[in-house]
RORO-912093 format. One record per residue (C-alpha): residue number from 1; x, y, z. Coordinates in steps of 0.25 Angstrom, whole numbers. Example, Ala and Ser with C-alpha at 12.3 -4.5 7.8 and 13.67 -1.06 7.14 Angstrom:
! RORO-912093
1_49_-18_31
2_55_-4_29
END
This chain:
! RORO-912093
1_0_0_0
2_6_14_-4
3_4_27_3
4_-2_31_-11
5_-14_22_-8
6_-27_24_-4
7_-27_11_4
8_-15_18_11
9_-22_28_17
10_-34_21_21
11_-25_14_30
12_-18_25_35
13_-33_29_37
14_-37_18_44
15_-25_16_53
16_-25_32_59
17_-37_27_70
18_-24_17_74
19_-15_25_73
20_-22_36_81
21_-24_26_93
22_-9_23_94
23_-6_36_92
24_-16_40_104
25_-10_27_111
26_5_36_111
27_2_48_115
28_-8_47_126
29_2_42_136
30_10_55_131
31_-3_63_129
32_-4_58_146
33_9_67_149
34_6_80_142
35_-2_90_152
36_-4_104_156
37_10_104_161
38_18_96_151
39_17_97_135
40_29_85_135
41_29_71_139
42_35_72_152
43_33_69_167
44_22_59_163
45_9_57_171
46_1_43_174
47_-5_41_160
48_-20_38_160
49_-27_26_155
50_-26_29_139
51_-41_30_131
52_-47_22_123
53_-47_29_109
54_-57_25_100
55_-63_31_87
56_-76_35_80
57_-76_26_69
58_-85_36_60
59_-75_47_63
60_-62_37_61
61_-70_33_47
62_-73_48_44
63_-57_51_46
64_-52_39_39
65_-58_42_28
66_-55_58_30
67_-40_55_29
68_-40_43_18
69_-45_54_9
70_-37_67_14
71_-24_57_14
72_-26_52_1
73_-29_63_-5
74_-16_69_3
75_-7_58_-3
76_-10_58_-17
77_-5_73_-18
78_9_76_-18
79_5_91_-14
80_-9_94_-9
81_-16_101_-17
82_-25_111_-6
83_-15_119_3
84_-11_113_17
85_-22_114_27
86_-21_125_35
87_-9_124_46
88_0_136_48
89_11_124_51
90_10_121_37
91_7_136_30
92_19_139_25
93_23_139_11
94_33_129_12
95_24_118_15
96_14_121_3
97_27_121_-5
98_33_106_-1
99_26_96_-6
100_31_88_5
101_28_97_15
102_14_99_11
103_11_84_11
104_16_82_25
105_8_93_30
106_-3_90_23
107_-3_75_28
108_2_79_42
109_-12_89_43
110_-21_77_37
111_-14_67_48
112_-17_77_59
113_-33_79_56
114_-33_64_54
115_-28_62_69
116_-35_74_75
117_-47_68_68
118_-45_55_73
119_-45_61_89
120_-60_67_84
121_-62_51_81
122_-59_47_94
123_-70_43_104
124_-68_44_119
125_-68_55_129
126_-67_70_126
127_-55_71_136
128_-46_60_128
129_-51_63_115
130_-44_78_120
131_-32_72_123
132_-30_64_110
133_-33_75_102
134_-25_82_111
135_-13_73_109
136_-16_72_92
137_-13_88_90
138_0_87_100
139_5_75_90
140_0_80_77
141_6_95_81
142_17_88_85
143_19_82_72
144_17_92_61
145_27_90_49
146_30_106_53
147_37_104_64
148_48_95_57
149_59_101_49
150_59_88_40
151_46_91_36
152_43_105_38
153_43_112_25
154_43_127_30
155_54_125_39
156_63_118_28
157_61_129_19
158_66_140_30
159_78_131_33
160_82_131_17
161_78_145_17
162_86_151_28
163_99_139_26
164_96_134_37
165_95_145_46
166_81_141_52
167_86_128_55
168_97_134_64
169_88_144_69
170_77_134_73
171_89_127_81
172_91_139_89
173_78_143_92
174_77_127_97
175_88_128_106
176_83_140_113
177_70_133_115
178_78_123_119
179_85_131_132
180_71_139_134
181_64_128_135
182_51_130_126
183_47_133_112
184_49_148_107
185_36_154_104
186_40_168_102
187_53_175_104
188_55_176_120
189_68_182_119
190_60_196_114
191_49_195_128
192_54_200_141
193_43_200_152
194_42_215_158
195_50_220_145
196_39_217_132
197_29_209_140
198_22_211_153
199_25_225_152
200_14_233_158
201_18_241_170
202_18_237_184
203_24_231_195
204_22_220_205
205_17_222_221
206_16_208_227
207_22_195_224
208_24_181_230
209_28_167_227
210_17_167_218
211_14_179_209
212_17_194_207
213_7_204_207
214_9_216_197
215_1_228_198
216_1_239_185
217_2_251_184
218_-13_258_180
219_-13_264_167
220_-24_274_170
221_-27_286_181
222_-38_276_187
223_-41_262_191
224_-51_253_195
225_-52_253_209
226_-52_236_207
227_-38_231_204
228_-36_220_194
229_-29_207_196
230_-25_198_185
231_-23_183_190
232_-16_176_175
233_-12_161_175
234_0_158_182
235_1_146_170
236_10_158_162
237_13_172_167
238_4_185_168
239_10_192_157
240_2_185_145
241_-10_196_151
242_2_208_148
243_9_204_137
244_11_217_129
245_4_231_131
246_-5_230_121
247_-9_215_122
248_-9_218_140
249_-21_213_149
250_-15_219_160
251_-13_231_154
252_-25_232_150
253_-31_231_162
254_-21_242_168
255_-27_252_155
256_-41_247_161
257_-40_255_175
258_-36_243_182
259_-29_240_193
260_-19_229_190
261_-13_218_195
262_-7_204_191
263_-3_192_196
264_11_189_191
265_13_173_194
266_27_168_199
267_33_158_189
268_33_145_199
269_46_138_202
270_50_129_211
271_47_138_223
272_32_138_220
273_32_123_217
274_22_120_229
275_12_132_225
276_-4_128_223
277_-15_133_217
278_-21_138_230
279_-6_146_232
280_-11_151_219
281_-23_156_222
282_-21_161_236
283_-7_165_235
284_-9_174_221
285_-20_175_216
286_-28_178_230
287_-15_185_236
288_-14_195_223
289_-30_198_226
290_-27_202_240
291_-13_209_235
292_-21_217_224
293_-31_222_233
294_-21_225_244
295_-13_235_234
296_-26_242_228
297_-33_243_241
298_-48_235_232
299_-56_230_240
300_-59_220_227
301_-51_217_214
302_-53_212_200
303_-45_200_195
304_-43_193_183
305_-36_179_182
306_-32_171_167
307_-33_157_163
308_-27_151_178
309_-28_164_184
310_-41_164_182
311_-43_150_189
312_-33_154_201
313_-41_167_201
314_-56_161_201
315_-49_150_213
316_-45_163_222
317_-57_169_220
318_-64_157_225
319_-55_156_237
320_-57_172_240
321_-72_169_240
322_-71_157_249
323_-65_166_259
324_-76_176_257
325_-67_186_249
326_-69_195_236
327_-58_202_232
328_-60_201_219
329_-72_208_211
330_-72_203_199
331_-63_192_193
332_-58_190_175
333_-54_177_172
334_-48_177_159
335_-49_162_152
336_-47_156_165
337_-56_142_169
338_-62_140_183
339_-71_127_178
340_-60_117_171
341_-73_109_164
342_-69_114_152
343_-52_116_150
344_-50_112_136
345_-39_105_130
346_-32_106_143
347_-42_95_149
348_-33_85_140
349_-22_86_150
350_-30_84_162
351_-35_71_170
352_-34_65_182
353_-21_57_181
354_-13_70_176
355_-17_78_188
356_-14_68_197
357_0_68_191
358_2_83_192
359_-3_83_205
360_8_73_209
361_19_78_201
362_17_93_206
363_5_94_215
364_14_96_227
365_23_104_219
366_32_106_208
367_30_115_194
368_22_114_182
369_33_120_173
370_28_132_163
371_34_125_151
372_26_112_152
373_14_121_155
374_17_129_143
375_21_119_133
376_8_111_137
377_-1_124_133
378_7_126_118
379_4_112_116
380_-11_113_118
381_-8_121_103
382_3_113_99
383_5_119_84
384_4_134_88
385_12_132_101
386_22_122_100
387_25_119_86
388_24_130_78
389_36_136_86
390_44_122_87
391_43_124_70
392_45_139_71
393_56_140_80
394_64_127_77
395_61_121_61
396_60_136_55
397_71_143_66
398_60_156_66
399_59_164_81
400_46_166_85
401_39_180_85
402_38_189_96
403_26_186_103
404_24_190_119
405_12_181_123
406_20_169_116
407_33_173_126
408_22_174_137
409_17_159_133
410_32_153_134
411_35_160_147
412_29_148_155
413_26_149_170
414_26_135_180
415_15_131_189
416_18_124_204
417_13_112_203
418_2_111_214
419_-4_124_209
420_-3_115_194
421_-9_102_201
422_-20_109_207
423_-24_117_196
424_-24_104_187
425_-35_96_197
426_-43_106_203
427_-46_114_188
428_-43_105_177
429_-48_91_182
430_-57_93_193
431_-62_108_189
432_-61_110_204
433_-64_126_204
434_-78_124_200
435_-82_114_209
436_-87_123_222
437_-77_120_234
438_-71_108_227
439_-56_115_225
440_-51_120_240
441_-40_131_236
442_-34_140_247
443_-42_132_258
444_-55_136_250
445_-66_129_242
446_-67_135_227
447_-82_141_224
448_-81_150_212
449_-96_153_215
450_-91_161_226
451_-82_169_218
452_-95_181_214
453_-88_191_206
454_-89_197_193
455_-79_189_182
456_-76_190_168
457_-71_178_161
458_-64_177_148
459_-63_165_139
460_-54_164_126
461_-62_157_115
462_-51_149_110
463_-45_146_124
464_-37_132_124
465_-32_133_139
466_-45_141_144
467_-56_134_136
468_-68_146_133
469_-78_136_140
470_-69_135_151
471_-68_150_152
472_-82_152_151
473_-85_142_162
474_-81_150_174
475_-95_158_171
476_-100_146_178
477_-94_147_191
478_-92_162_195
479_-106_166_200
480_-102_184_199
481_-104_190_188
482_-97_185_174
483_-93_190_159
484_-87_181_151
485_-80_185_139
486_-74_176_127
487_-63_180_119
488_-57_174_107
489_-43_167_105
490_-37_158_114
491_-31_158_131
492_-22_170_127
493_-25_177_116
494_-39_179_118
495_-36_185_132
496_-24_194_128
497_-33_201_118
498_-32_217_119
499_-43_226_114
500_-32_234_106
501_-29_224_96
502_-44_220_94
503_-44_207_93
504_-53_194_93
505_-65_193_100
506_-72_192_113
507_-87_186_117
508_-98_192_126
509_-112_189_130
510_-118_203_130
511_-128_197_139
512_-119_192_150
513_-124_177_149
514_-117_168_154
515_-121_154_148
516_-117_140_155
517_-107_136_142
518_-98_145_136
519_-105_141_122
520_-117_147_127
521_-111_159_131
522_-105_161_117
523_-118_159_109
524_-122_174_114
525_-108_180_116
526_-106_190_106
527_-92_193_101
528_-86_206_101
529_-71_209_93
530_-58_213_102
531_-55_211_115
532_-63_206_128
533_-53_215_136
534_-62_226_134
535_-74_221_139
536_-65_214_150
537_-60_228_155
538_-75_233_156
539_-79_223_164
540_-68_225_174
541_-70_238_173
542_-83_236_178
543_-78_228_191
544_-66_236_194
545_-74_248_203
546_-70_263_202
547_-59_270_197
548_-48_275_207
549_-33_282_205
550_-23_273_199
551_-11_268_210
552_0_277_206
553_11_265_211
554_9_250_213
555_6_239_225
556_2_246_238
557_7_244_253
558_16_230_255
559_14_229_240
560_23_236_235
561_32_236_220
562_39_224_220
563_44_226_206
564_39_230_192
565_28_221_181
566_32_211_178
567_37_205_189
568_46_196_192
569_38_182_192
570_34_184_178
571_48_184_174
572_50_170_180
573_51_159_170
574_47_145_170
END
């Protein structure tokens, strides 16, 4: 039987469901080993029974036949005659132009739909059927003829063009990624934090092990007599919300006639090994309450926490009402969960054998490190995260662009592993925080129905870390007074989305209703072009009381000026 044969095919066709299954076979033991803290093979925990994997024989029929005919047809052409599917990876000239090239892409592209099809075939649970698509893309991003020099056309052409000079390159730029220990996303060599990002004036007025608080200097004659404090994720470091002058929150808020302050974590090292999420919660994020109303003389702030700064945020408020204290009068959470029922492709990595094994590796101490948090979260978009700067940087020898929040994204932050193992069981698998006095934090039982104030919750339409519906479910649970707004774009660029460049796209239901799913919400928002900031602004506006003198210097009292914005902590690397 030749390869030129039909009957060729239709076995290749028939043999893809085996091959599949072994396939599957392979990796799930490795599949087992990848988690939120680990995008390699490494420090393997106890693997699960594996899942029966079996097949919708109308689908496996349908895709049979679906890749006879595109394989065939594939095969008895020397060139295709339609241009390559649309795939940047394969965009170039160059590829259109080898005959060579183009068939290996071409074949490469129909071998991948075939696989990612055969995962649709699969029949079992949702969860396992996640995980197996999950594992496809990995291995068919993995396995793109574009990241080989043997068999990348566009890079062999560079090579000949420059005599070799790519290549030589390309060595460099691996060497150096070699010693700083990730892939090069952007030219870090051309960022300096306090320099060209994080820039906006101010200065820091408490600090302990955990956090720095920085208050800014007002931009305006007057401010709200209600001071602002921004809680961000302590996963990656405050300054993705001040990036550059025109593209920062915190400034904006500053230009608003806000008081402000931030929390500025601590980058965790061995010192901080034994820290907990209940540290977390009444060590910073409580503490900085009490701190911000101590140097503004407010009876009651404003706070905003993002994505895990929400979730410690929404936890101290809960303790704070347990206790019979307010002393906060409204609350922002920007794509930030509180009910884990819906956590997206993150769910893949999570089940009861894997927390156990993160709870006994580090539940009593150690370091989640920042780069096995970060590698994990550029694999959840393999292609545009990972691959594309291994071919960039190494097979073509190019330097990245300048770009700021892609130096903010490889300067990765630890966690302490009890704080880590916590989080993992009482959000992720046991979706604790919901559950009325079932998690005990600071020696209290968590009731968000206690926590009465007026919120404004954002959600980023194409969220993968911060699913929309798990944004929108925090409506549920907080009994005050709630708007919720939907942006478009993804975790970050739909939140770092200024009103001066008018941009994308924001949602509202001008009647206020709050439906029980985020679906029926959206069936009467409206959408509106630009920013939500605006309308974000308003709103705080609205809670943030009368307007008083300006502070004419920073802290008050014992807090005094410990040293200028930045900080110190942020400086810290992983």
């Amino acid at each position: 039987m030749t390869q030129e044969s039909p009957e060729f095919w239709a076995q290749s066709a028939q043999q893809l469901q085996a091959s599949f299954t072994e396939s599957w076979t392979k990796t799930f033991q490795s599949f087992q080993n990848m988690d939120m803290g680990s995008a390699t093979i490494e420090n393997a925990a106890p693997a699960a029974a594996q899942p029966s994997v079996t097949f919708s024989p109308e689908k496996m029929q349908e895709l049979q036949q679906q890749y006879f005919k595109e394989a065939t047809d594939l095969w008895t052409q020397v060139k295709p005659d339609e241009p390559l599917p649309t795939d940047k990876r394969f965009a170039a000239e160059a590829w259109d132009a080898n005959p060579v090239a183009a068939f290996s892409a071409a074949a490469y592209l129909l071998n991948s739909r075939t696989m990612m099809g055969l995962t649709d075939a699969v029949e079992t649970d949702d969860k396992t059927r996640a995980r197996i698509r999950f594992a496809v893309e990995q291995l068919s991003a993995a396995s793109a003829p574009s990241n080989f020099m043997a068999f990348n056309a566009e890079a062999q052409k560079k090579a000949i063009d420059s005599k070799g000079e790519s290549i030589a390159k390309g060595l460099q730029n691996l060497l150096n990624d070699m010693r700083q220990g990730h892939v090069s996303m952007t030219d870090e060599s051309l960022f300096e934090v306090g320099k060209n990002v994080a820039t906006t004036e101010g200065a820091v007025v408490f600090e302990n092990e955990l956090f720095q608080l920085i208050e800014y200097k007002p931009l305006t004659a007057t401010v709200f007599e209600k001071p602002f404090l921004l809680i961000p994720p302590n996963i990656n470091k405050y300054y993705i919300l001040d990036l550059q002058p025109e593209n920062s929150l915190i400034r904006y808020a500053v230009a608003q006639g806000n008081r402000t302050f931030v929390v500025s974590w601590r980058n965790p090292d061995a010192s901080m090994s034994k820290k907990t999420w209940d540290n977390y919660v009444e060590d910073a994020a409580i503490k900085a309450i009490a701190v911000t109303q101590e140097i503004t003389g407010a009876k009651t702030i404003n706070a905003l926490g993002f994505c895990v700064g929400g979730t410690i945020l929404g936890t101290a408020l809960a303790v704070l009402a347990a206790r019979g204290e307010k002393p906060v009068a409204s609350a922002t959470f920007l794509t930030s969960m509180l009910d884990f029922s819906d956590t997206g492709i993150l769910d893949i990595f999570i089940d009861e054998a894997f927390v156990k094994y993160r709870e006994k590796e580090m539940g009593k101490g150690g370091l989640m490190k920042g780069g096995d948090l970060s590698s994990t979260f550029s694999f959840l978009r393999p292609n545009d995260l990972v691959w594309n700067y291994v071919v960039g940087n190494y097979l073509k020898g190019e330097t990245p662009p300048p770009f700021d929040l892609l130096y903010w994204n490889s300067d990765s932050t630890n966690l302490a592993g009890p704080f880590y193992a916590w989080y993992l069981r009482n959000t992720y698998l046991e979706n604790n925080l919901v559950k009325p006095g079932k998690a005990l934090v600071c020696g209290e039982k968590v009731d968000l129905r206690q926590v009465d104030i007026p919120v404004y919750i954002y959600g980023s339409r194409e969220d993968h870390i911060v699913p929309i519906g798990g944004a929108y479910a925090s409506t549920q649970f907080l009994p005050g007074k709630k708007r919720f707004v939907m942006g478009a774009s993804g975790h970050i660029a739909g939140v770092i989305n200024p009103p001066a460049k008018n941009k994308r796209s924001h949602w509202i239901r001008e009647d206020g209703k709050l439906s029980k799913t985020h679906a029926e919400w959206l069936a009467g928002a409206t959408e509106h072009k630009g920013s939500w900031w605006t309308d974000w602004s308003q709103w705080l506006s609205s809670q943030s009381g009368k307007q008083i003198p300006a502070p004419k210097t920073y802290g008050k009292g014992k807090h005094k000026v410990i040293e200028a914005a930045p900080g110190r902590y942020v400086k810290a690397k992983a």
